[in-house]
C-alpha positions as CSV (number, residue, x, y, z in Angstrom):
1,X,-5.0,12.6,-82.4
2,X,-3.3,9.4,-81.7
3,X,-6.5,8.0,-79.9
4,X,-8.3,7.6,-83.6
5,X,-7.2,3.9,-83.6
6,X,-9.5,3.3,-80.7
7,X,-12.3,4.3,-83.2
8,X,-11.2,1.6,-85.6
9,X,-12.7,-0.7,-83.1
10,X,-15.9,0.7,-84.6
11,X,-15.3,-0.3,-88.0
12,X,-17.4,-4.2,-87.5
13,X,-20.2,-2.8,-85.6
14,X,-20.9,-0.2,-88.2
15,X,-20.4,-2.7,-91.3
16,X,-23.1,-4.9,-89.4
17,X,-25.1,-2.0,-88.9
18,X,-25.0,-0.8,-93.2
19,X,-25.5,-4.8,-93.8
20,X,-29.0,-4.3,-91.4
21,X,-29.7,-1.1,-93.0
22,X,-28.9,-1.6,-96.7
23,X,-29.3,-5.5,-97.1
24,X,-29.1,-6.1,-100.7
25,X,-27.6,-3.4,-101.9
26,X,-24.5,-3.1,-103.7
27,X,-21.5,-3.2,-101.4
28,X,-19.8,0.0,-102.5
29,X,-22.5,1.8,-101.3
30,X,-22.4,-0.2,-98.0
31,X,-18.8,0.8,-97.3
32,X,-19.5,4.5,-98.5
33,X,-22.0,4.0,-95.3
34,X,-19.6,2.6,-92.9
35,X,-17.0,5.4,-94.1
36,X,-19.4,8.3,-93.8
37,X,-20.3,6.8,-90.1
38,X,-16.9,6.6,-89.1
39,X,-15.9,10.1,-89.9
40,X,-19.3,11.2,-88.4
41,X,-18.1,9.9,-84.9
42,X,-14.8,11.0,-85.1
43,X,-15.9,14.6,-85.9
44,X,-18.3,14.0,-83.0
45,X,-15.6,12.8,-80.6
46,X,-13.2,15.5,-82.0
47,X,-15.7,17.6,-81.5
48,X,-16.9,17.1,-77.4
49,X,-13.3,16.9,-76.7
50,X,-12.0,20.1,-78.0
51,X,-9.7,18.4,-80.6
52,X,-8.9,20.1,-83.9
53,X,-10.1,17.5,-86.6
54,X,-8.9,19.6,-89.6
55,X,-5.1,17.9,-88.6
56,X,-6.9,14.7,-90.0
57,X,-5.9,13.6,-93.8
58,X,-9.3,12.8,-94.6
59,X,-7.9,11.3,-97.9
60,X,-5.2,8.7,-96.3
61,X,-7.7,8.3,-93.6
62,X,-10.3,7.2,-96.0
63,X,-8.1,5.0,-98.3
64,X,-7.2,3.4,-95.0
65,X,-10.8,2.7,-93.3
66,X,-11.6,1.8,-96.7
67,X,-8.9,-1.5,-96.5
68,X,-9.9,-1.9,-93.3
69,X,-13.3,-2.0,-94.3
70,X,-12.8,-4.6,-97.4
71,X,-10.8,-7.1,-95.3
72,X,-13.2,-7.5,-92.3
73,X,-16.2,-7.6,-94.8
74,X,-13.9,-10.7,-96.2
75,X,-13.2,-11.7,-92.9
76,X,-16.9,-12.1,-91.8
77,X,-18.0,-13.4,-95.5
78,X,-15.3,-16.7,-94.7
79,X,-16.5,-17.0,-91.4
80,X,-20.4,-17.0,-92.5
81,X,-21.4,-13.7,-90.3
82,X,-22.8,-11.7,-92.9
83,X,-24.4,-14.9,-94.6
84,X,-28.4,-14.5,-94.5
85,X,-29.6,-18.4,-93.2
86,X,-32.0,-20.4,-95.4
């Protein structure tokens, strides 16, 4: 199960994905998005490549993805990416 860091990788497409989706809404409910997503692929991934997902802490995982989540949202608010032009 080592390979779920490559799926962090995912973690920026799918916040620009709950910013297209959900636009104004609140942000908690964007990152419950992005969370549900995540674990949606990996259970895929687990899934098509015979890998036992139940090993997974889904709590840590979450509380993890969830950080992750709240400092590349900051990241992309500093650098303007998520800012709607005029």
């Amino acid at each position: 199960m080592s390979k779920i860091s490559l799926y962090f990788r995912l973690i920026p497409l799918l916040i620009k994905a709950a910013e297209i989706a959900l636009g104004a809404k609140k942000g908690e409910l964007k990152k419950q998005m992005v969370i549900d997503e995540f674990f949606g692929i990996v259970s895929v991934i687990c899934a098509f490549a015979g890998l036992d997902s139940s090993v997974i802490d889904n709590a840590a995982i979450r509380a993890v993805v969830g950080e992750a989540i709240d400092g590349i949202v900051a990241i992309l608010n500093a650098t303007g990416v998520l800012k709607k032009s005029a």
